[in-house]
C-alpha positions in Angstrom: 203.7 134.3 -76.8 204.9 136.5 -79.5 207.2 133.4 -80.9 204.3 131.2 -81.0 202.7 133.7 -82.8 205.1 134.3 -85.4 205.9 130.6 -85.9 202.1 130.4 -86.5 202.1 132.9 -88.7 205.2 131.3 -90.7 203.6 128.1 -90.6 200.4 129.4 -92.0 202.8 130.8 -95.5 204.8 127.7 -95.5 201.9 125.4 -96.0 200.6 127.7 -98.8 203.9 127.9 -100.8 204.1 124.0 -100.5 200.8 123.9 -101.9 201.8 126.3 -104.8 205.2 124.8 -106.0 202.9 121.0 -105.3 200.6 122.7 -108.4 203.7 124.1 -110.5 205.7 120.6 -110.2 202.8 118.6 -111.3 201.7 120.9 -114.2 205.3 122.2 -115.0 205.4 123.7 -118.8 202.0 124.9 -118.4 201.9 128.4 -118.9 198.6 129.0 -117.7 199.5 127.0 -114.3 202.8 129.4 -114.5 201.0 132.3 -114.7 198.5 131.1 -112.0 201.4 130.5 -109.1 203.0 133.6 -110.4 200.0 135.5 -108.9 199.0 133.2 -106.2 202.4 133.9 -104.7 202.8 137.7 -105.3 199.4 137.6 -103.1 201.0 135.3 -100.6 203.7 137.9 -100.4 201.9 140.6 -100.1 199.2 139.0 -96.9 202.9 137.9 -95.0 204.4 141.5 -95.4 201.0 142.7 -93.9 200.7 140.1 -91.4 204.3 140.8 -90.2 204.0 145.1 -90.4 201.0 144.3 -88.0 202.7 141.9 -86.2 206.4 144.0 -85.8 203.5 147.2 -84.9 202.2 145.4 -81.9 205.4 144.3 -80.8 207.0 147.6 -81.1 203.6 148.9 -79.3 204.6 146.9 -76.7 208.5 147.5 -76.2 207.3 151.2 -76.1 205.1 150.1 -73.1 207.0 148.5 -71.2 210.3 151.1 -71.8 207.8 153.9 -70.4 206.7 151.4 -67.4 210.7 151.3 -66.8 211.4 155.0 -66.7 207.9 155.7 -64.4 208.7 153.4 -61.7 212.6 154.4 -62.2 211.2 158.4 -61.5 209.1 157.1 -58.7 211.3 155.3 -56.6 213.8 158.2 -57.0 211.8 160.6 -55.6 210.5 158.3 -52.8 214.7 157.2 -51.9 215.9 160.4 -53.1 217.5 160.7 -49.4 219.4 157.2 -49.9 222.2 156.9 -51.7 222.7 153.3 -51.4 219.3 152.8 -52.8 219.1 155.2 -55.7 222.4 153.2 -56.8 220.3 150.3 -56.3 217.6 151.9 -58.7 219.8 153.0 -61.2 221.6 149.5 -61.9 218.0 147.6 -62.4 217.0 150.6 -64.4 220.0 150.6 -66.7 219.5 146.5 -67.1 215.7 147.0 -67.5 216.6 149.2 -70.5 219.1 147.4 -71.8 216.9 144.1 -71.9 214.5 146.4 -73.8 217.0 147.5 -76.2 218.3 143.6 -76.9 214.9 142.8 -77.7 214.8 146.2 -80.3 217.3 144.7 -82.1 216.1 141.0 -82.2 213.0 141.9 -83.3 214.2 144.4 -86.1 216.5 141.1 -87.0 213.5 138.9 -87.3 211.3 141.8 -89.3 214.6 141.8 -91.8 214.6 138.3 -92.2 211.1 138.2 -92.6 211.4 140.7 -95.8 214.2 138.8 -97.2 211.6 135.9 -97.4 209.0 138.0 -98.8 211.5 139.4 -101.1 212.4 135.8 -102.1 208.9 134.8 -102.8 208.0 137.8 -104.8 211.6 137.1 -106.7 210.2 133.3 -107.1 206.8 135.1 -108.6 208.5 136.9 -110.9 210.7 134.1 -112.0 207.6 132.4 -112.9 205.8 135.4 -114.7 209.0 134.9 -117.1 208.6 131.6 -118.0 205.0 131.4 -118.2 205.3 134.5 -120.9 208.3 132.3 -122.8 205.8 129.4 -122.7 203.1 131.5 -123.7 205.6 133.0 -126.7 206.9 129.7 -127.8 203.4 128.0 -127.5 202.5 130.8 -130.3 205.5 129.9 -132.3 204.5 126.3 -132.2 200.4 126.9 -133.2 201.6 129.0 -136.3 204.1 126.3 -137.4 202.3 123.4 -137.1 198.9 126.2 -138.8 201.7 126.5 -141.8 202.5 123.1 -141.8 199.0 122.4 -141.9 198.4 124.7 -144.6 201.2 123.1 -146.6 200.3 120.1 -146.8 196.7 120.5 -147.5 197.9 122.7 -151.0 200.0 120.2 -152.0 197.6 117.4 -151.6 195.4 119.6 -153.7 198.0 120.2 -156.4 198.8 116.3 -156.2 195.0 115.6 -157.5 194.3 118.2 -159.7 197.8 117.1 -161.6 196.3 113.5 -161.3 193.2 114.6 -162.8 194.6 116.5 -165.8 197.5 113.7 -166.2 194.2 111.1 -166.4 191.8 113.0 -169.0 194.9 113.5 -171.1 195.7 109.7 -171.8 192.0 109.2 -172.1 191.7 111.6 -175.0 193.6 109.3 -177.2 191.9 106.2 -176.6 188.5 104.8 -177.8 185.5 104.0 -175.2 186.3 100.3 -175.1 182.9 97.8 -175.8 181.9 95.4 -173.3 184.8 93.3 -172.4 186.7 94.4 -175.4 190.7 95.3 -175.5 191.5 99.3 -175.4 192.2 100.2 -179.4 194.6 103.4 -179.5 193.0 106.1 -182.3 196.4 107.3 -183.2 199.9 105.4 -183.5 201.9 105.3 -180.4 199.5 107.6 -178.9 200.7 110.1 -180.4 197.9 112.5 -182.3 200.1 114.5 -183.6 201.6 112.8 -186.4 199.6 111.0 -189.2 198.8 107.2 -189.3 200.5 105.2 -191.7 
């Protein structure tokens, strides 16, 4: 009964963790979905470690029941074959094996309560492996945004200097030229363009 139990228990987590790293594979660089199974499995943690405090409670409950059981009948049949020796011999050697099945079932249950912790401690280990990387992600996602924002930025000034030196290159060579007529040839005002120096 109390196997089952566990094993239904574990079965329970498993399904959930499956379902969690199902979510981080298929999404994997996303920080957000990092993040997101970060928590989801620091909660998972946190429901086993109270499922299996409750569950090591009731079991230890019950070891403490049945070891008090032991020791009542033990006192009982004492007193009624106190006057038989062969008999309270008889008593003592199921007693002592009574209690020692109790005590070997102690120990495997503190076995399975420390295994149980190692897996919660794996998972929350797991979490916080996760946590990391989705605040890398989220760092280098930053990096990224303000690069490609001052790439951005770059460009866009010197696509503005690139017209405005167009423009200014334009009106220049316009100054020294006359408005040509309909369909007539460009005439140059001043020799070789140049202003500066008189016609001959």
């Amino acid at each position: 009964m109390k196997s089952r139990r566990m094993n239904r228990v574990f079965g329970d987590w498993y399904a959930l963790l499956i379902a969690t790293a199902g979510a981080i594979v298929g999404c994997g660089g996303d920080a957000r979905v990092e993040l997101s199974a970060a928590d989801a499995l620091s909660a998972v943690a946190g429901q086993m470690r109270i499922a299996f405090d409750e569950y090591h409670g009731e079991v230890e409950a019950h070891d403490d029941t049945r070891e008090s059981a032991v020791v009542r009948a033990f006192v009982d049949r004492v007193r009624r074959d106190s006057s038989d020796p062969s008999k309270l011999d008889q008593h003592a050697s199921q007693f002592e094996a009574a209690m020692t099945t109790i005590r070997a079932d102690r120990r495997t249950e503190w076995q399975r309560r420390a295994a149980a912790e190692t897996q919660v401690e794996t998972i929350l280990e797991v979490a916080r492996g996760l946590r990391r990387l989705g605040i890398e992600s989220l760092s280098l996602q930053d990096e990224m945004r303000r690069y490609l924002l001052s790439w951005v930025e770059s460009m866009r000034r010197a696509g503005t200097a690139a017209g405005g030196g167009a423009t200014g290159r334009g009106a220049a060579a316009g100054a020294g030229q006359k408005a040509p007529s309909a369909g007539g040839p460009v005439i140059p005002l001043c020799p070789d363009g140049n202003c500066d120096l008189p016609a001959k």
